[in-house]
N, CA, C and O atoms as CSV, one atom per row, in Angstrom:
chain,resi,resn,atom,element,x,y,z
A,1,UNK,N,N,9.637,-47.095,-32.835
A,1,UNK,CA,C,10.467,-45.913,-32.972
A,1,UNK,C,C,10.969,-45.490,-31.594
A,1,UNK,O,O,10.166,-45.332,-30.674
A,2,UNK,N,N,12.171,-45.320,-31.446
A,2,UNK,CA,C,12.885,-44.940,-30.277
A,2,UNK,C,C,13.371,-43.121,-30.059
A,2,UNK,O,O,13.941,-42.550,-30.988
A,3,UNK,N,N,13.229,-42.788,-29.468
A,3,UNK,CA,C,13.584,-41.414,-28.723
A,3,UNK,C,C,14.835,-41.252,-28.525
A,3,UNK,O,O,15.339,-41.882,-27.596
A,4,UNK,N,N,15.639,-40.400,-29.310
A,4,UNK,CA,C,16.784,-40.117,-29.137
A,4,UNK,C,C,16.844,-38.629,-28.924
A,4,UNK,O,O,16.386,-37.664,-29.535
A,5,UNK,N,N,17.617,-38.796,-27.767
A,5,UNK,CA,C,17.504,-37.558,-26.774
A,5,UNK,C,C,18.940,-36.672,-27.531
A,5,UNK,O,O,19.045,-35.451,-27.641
A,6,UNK,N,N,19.828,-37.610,-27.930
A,6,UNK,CA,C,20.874,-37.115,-28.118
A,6,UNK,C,C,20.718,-35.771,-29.850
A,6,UNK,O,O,21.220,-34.657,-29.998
A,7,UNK,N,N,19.746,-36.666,-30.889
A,7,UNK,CA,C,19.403,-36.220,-31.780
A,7,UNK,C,C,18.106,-34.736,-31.595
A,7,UNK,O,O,18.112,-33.594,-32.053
A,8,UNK,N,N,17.328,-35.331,-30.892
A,8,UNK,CA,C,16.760,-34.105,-30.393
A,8,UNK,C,C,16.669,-32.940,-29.954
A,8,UNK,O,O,15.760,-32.112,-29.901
A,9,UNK,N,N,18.403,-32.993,-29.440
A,9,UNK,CA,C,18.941,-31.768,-28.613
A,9,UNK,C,C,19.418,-30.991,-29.889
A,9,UNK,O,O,19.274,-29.776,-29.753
A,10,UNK,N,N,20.081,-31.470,-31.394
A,10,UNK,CA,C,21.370,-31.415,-31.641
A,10,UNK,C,C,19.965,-30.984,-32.621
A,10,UNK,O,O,20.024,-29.780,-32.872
A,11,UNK,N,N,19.216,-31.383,-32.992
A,11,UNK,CA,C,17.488,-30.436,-33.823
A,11,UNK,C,C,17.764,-29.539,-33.168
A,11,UNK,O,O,18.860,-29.140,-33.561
A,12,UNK,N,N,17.233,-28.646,-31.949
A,12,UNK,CA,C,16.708,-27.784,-31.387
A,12,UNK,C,C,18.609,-26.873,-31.436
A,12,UNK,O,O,18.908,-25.745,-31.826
A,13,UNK,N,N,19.180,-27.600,-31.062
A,13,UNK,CA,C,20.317,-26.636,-31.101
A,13,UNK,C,C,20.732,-25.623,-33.006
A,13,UNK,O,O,21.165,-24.558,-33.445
A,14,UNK,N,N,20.311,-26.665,-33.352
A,14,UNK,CA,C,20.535,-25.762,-34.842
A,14,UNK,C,C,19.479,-24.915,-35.600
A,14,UNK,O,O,19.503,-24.212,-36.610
A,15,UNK,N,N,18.474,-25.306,-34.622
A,15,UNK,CA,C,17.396,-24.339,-34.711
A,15,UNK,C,C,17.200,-22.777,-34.026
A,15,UNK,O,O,16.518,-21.801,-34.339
A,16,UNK,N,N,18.091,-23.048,-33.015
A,16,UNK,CA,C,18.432,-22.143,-32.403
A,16,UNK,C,C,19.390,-21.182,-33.022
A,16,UNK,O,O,19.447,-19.973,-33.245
A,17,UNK,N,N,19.854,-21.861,-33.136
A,17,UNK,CA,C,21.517,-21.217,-34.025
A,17,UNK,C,C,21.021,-20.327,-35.491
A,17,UNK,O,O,21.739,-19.419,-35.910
A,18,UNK,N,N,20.006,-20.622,-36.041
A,18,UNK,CA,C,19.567,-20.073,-36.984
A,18,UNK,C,C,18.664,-18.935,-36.516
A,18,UNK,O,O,18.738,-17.931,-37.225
A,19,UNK,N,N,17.799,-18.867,-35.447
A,19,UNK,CA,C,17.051,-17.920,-34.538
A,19,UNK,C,C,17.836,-16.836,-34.340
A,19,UNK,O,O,17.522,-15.656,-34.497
A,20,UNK,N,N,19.304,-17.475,-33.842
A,20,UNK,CA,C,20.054,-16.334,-33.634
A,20,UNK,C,C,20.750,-15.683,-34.600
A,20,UNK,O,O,20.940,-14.467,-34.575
A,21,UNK,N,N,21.188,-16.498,-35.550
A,21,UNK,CA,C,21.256,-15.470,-37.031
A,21,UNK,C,C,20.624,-14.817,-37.193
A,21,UNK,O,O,20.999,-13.646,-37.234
A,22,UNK,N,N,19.127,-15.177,-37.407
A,22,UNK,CA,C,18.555,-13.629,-37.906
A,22,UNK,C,C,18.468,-12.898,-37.069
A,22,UNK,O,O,18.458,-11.752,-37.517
A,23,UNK,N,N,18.369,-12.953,-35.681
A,23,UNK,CA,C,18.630,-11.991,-35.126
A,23,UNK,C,C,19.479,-11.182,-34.929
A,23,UNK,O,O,19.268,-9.988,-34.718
A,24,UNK,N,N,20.357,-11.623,-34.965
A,24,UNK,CA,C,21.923,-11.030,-35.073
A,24,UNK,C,C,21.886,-10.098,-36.275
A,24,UNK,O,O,22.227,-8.973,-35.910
A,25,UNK,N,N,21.642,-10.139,-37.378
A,25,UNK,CA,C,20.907,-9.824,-38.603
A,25,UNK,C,C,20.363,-8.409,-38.272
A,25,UNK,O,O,20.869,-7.335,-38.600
A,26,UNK,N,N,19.457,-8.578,-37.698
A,26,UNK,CA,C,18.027,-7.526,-37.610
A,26,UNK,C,C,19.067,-6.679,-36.733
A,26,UNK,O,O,19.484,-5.699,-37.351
A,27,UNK,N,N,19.613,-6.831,-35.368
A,27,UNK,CA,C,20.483,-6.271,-34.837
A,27,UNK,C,C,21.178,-5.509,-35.232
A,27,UNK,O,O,21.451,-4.611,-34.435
A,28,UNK,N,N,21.924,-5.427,-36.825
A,28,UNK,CA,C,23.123,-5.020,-36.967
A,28,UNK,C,C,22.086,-3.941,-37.998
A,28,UNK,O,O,22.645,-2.875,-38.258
A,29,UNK,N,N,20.770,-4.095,-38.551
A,29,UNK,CA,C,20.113,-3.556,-39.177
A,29,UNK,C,C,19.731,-2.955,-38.554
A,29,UNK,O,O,19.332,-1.996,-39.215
A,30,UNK,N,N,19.463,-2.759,-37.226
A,30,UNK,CA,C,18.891,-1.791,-36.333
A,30,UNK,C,C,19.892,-0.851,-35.896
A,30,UNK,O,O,19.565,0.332,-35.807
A,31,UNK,N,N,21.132,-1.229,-35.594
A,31,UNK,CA,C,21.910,-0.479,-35.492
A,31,UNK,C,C,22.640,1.232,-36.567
A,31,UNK,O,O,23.034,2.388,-36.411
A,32,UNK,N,N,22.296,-0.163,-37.927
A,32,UNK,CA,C,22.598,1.411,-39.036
A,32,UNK,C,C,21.738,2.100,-38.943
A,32,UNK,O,O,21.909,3.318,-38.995
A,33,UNK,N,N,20.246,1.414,-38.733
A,33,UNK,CA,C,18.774,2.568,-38.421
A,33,UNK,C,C,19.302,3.412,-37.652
A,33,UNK,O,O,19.618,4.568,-37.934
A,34,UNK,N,N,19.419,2.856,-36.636
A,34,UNK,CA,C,19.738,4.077,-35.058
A,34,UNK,C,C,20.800,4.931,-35.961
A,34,UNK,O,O,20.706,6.111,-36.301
A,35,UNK,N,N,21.643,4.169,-36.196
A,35,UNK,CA,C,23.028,5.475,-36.536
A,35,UNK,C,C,22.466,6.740,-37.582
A,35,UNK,O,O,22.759,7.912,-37.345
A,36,UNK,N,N,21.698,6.375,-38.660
A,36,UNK,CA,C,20.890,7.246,-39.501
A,36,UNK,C,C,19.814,8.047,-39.308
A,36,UNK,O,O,19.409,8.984,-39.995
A,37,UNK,N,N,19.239,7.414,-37.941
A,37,UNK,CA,C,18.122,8.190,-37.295
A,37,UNK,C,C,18.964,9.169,-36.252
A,37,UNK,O,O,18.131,9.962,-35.812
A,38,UNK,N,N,19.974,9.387,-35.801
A,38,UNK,CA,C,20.546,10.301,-35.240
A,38,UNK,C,C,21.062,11.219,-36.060
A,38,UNK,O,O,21.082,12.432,-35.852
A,39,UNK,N,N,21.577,10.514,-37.211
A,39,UNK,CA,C,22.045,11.846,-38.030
A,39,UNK,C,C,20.483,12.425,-39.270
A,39,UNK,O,O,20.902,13.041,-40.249
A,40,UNK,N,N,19.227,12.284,-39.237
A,40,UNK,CA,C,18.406,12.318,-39.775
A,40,UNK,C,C,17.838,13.753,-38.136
A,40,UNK,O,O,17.622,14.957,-38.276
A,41,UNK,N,N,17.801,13.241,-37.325
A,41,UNK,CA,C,17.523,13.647,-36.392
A,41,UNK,C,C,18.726,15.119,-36.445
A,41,UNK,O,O,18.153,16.206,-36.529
A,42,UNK,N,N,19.852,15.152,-36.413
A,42,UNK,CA,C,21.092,16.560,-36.400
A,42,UNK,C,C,20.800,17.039,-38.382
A,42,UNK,O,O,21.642,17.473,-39.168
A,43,UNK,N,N,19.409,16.751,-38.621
A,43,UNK,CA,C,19.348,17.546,-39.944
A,43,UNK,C,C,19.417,17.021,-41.008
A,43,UNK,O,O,19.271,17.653,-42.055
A,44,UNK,N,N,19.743,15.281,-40.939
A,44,UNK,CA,C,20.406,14.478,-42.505
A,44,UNK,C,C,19.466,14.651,-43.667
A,44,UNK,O,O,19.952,14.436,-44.777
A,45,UNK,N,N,18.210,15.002,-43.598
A,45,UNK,CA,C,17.345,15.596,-44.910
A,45,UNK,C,C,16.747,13.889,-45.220
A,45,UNK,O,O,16.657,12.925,-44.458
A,46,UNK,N,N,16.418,14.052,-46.648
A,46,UNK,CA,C,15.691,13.076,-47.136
A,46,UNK,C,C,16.001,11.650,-47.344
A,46,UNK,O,O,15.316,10.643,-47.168
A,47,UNK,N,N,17.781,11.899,-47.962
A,47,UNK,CA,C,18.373,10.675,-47.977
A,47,UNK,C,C,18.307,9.819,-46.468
A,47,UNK,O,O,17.989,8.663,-46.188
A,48,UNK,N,N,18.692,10.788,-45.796
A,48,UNK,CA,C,19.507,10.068,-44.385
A,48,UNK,C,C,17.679,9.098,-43.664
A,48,UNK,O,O,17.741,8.010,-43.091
A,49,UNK,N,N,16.342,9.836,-43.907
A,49,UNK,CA,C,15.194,9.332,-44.052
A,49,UNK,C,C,15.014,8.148,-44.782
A,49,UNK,O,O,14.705,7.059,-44.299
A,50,UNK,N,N,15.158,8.327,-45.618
A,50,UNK,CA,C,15.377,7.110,-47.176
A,50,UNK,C,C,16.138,5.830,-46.749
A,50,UNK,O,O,15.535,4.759,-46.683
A,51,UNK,N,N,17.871,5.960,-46.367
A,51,UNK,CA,C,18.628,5.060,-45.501
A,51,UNK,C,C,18.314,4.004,-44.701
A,51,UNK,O,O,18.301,2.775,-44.762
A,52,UNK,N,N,17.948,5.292,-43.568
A,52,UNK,CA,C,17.102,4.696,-42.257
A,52,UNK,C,C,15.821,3.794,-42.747
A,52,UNK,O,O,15.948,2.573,-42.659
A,53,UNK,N,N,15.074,4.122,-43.059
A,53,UNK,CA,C,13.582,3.140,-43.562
A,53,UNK,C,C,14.159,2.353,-43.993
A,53,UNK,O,O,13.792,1.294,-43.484
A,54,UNK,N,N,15.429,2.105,-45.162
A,54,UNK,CA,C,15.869,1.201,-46.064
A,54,UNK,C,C,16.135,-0.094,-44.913
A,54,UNK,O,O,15.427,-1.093,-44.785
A,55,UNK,N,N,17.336,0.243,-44.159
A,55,UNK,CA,C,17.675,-0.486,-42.469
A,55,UNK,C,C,16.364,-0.797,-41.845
A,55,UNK,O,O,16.211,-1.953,-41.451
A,56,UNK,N,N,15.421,0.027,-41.696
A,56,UNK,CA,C,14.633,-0.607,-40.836
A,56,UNK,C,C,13.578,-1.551,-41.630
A,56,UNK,O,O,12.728,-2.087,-40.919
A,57,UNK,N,N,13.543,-1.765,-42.756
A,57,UNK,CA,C,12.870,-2.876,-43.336
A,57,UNK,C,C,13.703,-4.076,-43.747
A,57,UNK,O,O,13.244,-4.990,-44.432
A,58,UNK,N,N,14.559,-4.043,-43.436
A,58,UNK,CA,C,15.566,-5.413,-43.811
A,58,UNK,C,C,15.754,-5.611,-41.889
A,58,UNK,O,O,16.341,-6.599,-41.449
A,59,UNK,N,N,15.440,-5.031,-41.381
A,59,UNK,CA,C,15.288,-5.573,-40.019
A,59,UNK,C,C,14.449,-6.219,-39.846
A,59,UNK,O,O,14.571,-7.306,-39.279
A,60,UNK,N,N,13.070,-5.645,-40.380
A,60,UNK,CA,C,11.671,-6.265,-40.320
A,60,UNK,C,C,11.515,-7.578,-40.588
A,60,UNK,O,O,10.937,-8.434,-39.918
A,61,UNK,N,N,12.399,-7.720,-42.213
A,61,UNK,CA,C,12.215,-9.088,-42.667
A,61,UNK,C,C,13.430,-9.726,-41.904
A,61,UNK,O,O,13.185,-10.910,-41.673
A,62,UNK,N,N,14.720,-9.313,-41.413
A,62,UNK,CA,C,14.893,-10.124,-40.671
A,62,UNK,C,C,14.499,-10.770,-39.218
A,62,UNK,O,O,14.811,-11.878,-38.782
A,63,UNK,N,N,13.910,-9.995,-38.754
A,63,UNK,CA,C,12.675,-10.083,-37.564
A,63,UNK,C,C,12.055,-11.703,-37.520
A,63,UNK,O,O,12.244,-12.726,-36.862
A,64,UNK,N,N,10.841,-11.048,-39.126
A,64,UNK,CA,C,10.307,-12.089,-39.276
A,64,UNK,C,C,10.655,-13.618,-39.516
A,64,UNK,O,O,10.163,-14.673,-39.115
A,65,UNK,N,N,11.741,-13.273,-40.362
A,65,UNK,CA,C,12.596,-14.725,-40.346
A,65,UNK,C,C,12.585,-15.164,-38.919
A,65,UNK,O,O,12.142,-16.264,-38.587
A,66,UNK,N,N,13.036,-14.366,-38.146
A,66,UNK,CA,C,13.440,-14.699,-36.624
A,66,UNK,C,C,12.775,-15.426,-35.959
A,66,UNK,O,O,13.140,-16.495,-35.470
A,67,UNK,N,N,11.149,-14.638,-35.823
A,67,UNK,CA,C,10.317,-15.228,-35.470
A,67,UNK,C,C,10.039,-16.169,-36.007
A,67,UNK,O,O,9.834,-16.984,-35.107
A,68,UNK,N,N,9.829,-16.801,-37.267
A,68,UNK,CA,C,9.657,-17.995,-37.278
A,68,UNK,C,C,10.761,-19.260,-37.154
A,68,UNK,O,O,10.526,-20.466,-37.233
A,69,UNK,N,N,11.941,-18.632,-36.950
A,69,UNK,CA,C,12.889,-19.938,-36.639
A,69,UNK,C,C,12.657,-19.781,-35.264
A,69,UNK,O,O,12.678,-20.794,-34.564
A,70,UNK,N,N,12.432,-18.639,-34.734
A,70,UNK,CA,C,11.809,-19.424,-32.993
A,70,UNK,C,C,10.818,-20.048,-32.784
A,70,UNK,O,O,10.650,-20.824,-31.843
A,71,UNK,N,N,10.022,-19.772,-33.667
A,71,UNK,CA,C,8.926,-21.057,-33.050
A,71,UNK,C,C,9.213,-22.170,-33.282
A,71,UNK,O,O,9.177,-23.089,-32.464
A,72,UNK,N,N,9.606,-22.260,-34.671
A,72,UNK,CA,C,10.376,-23.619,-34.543
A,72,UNK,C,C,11.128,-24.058,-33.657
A,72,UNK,O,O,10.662,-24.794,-32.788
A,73,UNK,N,N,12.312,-23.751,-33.669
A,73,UNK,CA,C,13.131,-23.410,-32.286
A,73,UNK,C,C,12.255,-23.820,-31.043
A,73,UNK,O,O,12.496,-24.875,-30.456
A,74,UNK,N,N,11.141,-22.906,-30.605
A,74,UNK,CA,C,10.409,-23.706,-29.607
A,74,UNK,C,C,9.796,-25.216,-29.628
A,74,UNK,O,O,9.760,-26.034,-28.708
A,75,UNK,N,N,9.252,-25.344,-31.180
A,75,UNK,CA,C,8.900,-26.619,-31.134
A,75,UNK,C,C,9.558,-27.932,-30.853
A,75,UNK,O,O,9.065,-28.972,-30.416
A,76,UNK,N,N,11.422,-27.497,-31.388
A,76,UNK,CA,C,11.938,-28.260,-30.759
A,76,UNK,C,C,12.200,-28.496,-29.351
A,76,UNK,O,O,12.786,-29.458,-28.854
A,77,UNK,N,N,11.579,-27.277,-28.654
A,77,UNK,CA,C,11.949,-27.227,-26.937
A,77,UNK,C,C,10.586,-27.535,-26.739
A,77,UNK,O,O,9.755,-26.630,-26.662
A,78,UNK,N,N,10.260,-28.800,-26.642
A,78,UNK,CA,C,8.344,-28.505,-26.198
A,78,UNK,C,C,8.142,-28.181,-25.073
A,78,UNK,O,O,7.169,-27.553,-24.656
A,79,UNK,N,N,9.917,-28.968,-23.903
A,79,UNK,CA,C,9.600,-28.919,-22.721
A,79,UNK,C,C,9.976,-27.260,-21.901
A,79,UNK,O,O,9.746,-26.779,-20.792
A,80,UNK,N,N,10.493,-26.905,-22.848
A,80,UNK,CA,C,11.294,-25.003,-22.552
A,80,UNK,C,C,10.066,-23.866,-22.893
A,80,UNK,O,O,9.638,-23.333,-23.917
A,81,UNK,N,N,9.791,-23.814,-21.630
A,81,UNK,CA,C,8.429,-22.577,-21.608
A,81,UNK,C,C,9.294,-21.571,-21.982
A,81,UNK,O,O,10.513,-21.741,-22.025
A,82,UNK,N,N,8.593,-20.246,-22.331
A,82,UNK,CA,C,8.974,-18.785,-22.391
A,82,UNK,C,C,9.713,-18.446,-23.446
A,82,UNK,O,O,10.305,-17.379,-23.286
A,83,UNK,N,N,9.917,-19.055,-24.619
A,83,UNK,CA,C,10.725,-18.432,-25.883
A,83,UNK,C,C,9.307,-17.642,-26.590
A,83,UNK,O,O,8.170,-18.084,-26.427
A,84,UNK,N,N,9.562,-16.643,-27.238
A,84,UNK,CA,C,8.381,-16.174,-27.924
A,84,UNK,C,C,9.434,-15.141,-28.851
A,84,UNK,O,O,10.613,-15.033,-28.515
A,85,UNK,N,N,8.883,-14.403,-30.043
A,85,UNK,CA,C,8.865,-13.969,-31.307
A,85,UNK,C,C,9.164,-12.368,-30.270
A,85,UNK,O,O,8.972,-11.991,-29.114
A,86,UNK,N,N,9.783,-11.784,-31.656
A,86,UNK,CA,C,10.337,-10.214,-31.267
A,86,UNK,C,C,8.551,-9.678,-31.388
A,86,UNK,O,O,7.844,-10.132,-32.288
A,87,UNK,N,N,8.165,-8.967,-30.654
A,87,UNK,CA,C,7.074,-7.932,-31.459
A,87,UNK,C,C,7.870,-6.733,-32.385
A,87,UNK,O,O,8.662,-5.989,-31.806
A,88,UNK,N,N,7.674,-6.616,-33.534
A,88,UNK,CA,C,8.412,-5.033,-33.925
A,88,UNK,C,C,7.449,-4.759,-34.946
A,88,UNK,O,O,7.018,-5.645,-35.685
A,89,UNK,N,N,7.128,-3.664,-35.005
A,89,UNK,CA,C,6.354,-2.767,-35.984
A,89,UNK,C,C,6.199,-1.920,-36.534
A,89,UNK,O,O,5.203,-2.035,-37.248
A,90,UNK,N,N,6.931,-0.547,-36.664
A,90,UNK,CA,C,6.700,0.587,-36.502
A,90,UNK,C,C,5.822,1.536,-37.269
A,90,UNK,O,O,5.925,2.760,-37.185
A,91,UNK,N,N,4.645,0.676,-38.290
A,91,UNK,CA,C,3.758,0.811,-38.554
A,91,UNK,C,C,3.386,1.962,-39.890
A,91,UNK,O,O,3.906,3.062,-40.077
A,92,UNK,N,N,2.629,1.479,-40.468
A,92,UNK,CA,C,2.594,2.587,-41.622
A,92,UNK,C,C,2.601,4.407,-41.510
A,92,UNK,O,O,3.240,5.246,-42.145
A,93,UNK,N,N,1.508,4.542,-40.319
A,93,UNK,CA,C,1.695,6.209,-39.867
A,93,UNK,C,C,3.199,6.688,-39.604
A,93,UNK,O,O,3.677,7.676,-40.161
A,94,UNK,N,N,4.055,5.692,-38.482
A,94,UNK,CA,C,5.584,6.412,-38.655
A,94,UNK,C,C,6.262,6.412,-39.928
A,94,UNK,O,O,6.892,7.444,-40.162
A,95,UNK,N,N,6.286,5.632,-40.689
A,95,UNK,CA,C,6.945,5.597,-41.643
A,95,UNK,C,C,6.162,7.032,-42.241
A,95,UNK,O,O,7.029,7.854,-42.537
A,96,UNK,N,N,4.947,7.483,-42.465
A,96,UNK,CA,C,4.308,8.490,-43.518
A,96,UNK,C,C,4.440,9.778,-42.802
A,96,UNK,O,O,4.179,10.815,-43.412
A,97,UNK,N,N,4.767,9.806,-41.743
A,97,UNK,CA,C,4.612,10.682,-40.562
A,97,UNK,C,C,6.492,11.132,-40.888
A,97,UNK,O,O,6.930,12.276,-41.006
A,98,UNK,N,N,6.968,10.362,-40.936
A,98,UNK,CA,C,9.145,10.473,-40.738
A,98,UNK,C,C,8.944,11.184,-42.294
A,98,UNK,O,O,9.758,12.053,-42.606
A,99,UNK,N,N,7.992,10.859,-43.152
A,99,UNK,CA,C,8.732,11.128,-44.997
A,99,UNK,C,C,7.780,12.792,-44.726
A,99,UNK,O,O,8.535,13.763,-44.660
A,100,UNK,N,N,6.510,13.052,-44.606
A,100,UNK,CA,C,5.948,13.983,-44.686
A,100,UNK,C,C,6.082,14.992,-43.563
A,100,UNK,O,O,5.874,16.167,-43.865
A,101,UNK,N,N,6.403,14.699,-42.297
A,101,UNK,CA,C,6.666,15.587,-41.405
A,101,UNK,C,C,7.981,15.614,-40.879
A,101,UNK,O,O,8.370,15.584,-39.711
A,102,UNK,N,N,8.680,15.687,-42.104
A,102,UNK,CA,C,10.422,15.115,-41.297
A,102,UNK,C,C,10.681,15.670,-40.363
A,102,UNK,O,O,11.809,16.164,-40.368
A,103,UNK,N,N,9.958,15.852,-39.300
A,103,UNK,CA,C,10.347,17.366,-38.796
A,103,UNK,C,C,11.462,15.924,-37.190
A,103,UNK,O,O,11.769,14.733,-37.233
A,104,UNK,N,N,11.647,17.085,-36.068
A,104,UNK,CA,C,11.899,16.689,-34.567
A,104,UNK,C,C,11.169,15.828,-34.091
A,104,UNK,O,O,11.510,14.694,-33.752
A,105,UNK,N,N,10.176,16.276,-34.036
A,105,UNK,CA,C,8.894,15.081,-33.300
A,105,UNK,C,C,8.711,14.094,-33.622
A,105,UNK,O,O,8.562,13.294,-32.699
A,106,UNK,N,N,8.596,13.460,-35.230
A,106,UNK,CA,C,8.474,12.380,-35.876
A,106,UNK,C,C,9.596,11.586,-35.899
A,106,UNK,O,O,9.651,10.366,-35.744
A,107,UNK,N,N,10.879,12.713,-36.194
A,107,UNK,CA,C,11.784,11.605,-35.820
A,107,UNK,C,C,12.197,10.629,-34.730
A,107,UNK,O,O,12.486,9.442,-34.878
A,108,UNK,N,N,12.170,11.451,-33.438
A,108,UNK,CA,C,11.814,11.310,-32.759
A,108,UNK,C,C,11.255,10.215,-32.096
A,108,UNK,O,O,11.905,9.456,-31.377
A,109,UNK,N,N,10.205,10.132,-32.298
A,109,UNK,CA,C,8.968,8.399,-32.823
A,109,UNK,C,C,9.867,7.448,-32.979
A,109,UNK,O,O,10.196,6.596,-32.153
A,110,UNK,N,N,10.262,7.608,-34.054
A,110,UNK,CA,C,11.058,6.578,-35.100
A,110,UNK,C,C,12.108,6.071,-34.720
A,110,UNK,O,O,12.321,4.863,-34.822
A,111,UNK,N,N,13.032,7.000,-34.164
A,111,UNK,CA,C,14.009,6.661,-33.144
A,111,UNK,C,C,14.253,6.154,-32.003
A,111,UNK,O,O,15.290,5.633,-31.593
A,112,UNK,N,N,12.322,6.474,-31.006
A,112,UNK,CA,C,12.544,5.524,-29.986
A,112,UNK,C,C,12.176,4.255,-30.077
A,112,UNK,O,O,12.316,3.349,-29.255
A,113,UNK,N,N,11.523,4.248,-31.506
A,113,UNK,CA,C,10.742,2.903,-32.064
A,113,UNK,C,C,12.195,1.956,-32.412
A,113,UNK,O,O,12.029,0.737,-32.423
A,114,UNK,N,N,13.226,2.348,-32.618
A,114,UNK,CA,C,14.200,1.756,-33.508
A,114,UNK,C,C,14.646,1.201,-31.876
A,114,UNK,O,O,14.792,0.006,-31.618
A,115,UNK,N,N,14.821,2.289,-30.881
A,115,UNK,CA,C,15.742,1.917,-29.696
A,115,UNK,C,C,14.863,0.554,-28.761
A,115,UNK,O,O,15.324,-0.210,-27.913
A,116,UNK,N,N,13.336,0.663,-29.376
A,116,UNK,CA,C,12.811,-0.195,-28.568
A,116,UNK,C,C,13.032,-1.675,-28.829
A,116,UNK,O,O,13.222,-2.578,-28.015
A,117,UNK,N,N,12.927,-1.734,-30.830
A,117,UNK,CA,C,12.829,-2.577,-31.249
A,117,UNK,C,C,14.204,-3.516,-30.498
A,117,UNK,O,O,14.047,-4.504,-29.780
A,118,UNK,N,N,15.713,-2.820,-30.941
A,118,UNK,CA,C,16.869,-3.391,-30.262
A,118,UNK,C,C,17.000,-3.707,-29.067
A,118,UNK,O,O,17.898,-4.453,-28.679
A,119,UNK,N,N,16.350,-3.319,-28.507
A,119,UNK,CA,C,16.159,-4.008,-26.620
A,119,UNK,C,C,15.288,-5.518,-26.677
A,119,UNK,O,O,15.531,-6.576,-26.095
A,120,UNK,N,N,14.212,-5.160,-27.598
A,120,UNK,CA,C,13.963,-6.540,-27.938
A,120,UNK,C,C,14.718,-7.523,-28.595
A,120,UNK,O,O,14.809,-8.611,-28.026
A,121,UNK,N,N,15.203,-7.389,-29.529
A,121,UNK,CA,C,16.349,-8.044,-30.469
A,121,UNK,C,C,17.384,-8.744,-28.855
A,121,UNK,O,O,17.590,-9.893,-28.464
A,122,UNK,N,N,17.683,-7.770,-28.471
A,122,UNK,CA,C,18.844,-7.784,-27.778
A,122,UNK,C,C,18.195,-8.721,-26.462
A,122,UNK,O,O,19.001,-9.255,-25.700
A,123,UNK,N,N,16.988,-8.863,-26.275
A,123,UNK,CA,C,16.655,-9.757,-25.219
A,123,UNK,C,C,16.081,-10.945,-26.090
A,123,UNK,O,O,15.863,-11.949,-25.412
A,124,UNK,N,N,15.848,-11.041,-27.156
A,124,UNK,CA,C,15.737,-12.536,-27.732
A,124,UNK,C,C,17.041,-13.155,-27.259
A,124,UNK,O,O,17.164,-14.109,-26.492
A,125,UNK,N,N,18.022,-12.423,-27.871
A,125,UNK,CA,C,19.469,-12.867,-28.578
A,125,UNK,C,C,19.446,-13.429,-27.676
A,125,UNK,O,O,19.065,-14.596,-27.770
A,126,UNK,N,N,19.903,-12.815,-26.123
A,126,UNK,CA,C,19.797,-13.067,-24.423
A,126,UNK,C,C,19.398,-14.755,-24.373
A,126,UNK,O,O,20.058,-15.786,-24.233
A,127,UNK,N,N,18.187,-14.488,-24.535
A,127,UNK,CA,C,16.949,-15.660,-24.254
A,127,UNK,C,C,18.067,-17.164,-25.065
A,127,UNK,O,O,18.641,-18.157,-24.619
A,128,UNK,N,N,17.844,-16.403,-26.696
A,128,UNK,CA,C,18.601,-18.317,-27.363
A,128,UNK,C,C,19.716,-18.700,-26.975
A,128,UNK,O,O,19.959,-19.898,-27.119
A,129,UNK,N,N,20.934,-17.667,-26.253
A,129,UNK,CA,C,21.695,-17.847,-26.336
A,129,UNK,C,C,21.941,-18.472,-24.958
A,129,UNK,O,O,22.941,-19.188,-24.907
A,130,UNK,N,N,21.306,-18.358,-23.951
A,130,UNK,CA,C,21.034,-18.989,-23.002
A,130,UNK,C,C,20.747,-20.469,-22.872
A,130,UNK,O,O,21.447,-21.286,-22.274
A,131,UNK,N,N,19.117,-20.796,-23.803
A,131,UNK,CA,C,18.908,-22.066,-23.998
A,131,UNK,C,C,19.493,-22.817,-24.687
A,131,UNK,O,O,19.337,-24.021,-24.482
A,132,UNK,N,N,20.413,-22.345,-25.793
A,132,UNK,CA,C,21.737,-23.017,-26.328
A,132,UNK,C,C,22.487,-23.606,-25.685
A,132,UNK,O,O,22.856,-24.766,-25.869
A,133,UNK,N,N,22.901,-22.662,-24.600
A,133,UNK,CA,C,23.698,-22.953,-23.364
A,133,UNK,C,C,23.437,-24.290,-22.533
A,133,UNK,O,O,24.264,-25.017,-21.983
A,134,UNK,N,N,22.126,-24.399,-22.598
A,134,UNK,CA,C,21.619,-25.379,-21.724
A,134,UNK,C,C,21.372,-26.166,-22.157
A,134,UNK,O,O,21.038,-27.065,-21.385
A,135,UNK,N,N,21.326,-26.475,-23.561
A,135,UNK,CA,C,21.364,-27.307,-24.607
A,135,UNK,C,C,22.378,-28.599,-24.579
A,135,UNK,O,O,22.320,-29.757,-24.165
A,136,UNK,N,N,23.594,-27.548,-25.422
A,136,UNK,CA,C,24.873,-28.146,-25.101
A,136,UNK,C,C,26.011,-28.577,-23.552
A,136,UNK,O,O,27.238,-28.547,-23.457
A,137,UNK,N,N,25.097,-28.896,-22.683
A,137,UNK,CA,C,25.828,-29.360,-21.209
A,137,UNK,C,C,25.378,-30.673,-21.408
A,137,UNK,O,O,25.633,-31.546,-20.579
């Protein structure tokens, strides 16, 4: 069996490419979060609560998708240190904490949880779109 470098690249590149879908994904899901957690935050009541959670769990699962097409993704890079999985969580207490204490403070939470998560998103994206880069030369 022979090593084809050419096929190997052109694995890892479409593995990538799918990494960055879902991320791209979770991104645009984080974004309606944020937009709903600001107006949840200027008073939006229960729905605009309801919304937001709705966005931030289709982020989650797109997350997770994410993470696992990056590891894959890494597996095709055995020799490319430093790719790793989004951490995101924002955990059962915020979520029970945003519905029962809708108040400032909780939102609050939730909102910097949403702004954190997208800095991560936004430095994966960074990361594949880079080794893509370096892929295809």
């Amino acid at each position: 069996m022979t090593y084809d470098i050419v096929k190997e690249k052109q694995e890892a590149i479409e593995a990538g490419e799918r990494a960055l879908m879902s991320l791209r994904r979770a991104k645009s899901d984080l974004n309606s979060a944020r937009g709903w957690g600001i107006y949840d935050l200027l008073g939006g009541g229960m729905i605009s609560t309801l919304i937001k959670h709705s966005r931030m769990n289709h982020a989650e699962e797109n997350i997770s998708q994410a993470k696992w097409e990056l590891a894959k993704f890494a597996r095709e890079l055995d020799d490319v240190q430093d790719i790793t999985g989004v951490d995101f969580g924002i955990g059962d207490f915020a979520t029970f904490a945003d519905f029962f204490f809708d108040g400032m403070l909780a939102d609050f939470y939730v909102q910097t949880k949403i702004n954190n998560a997208r800095a991560q998103v936004d430095e994966a994206i960074r990361r594949v779109e880079y080794v893509l880069q370096q892929l295809r030369r």
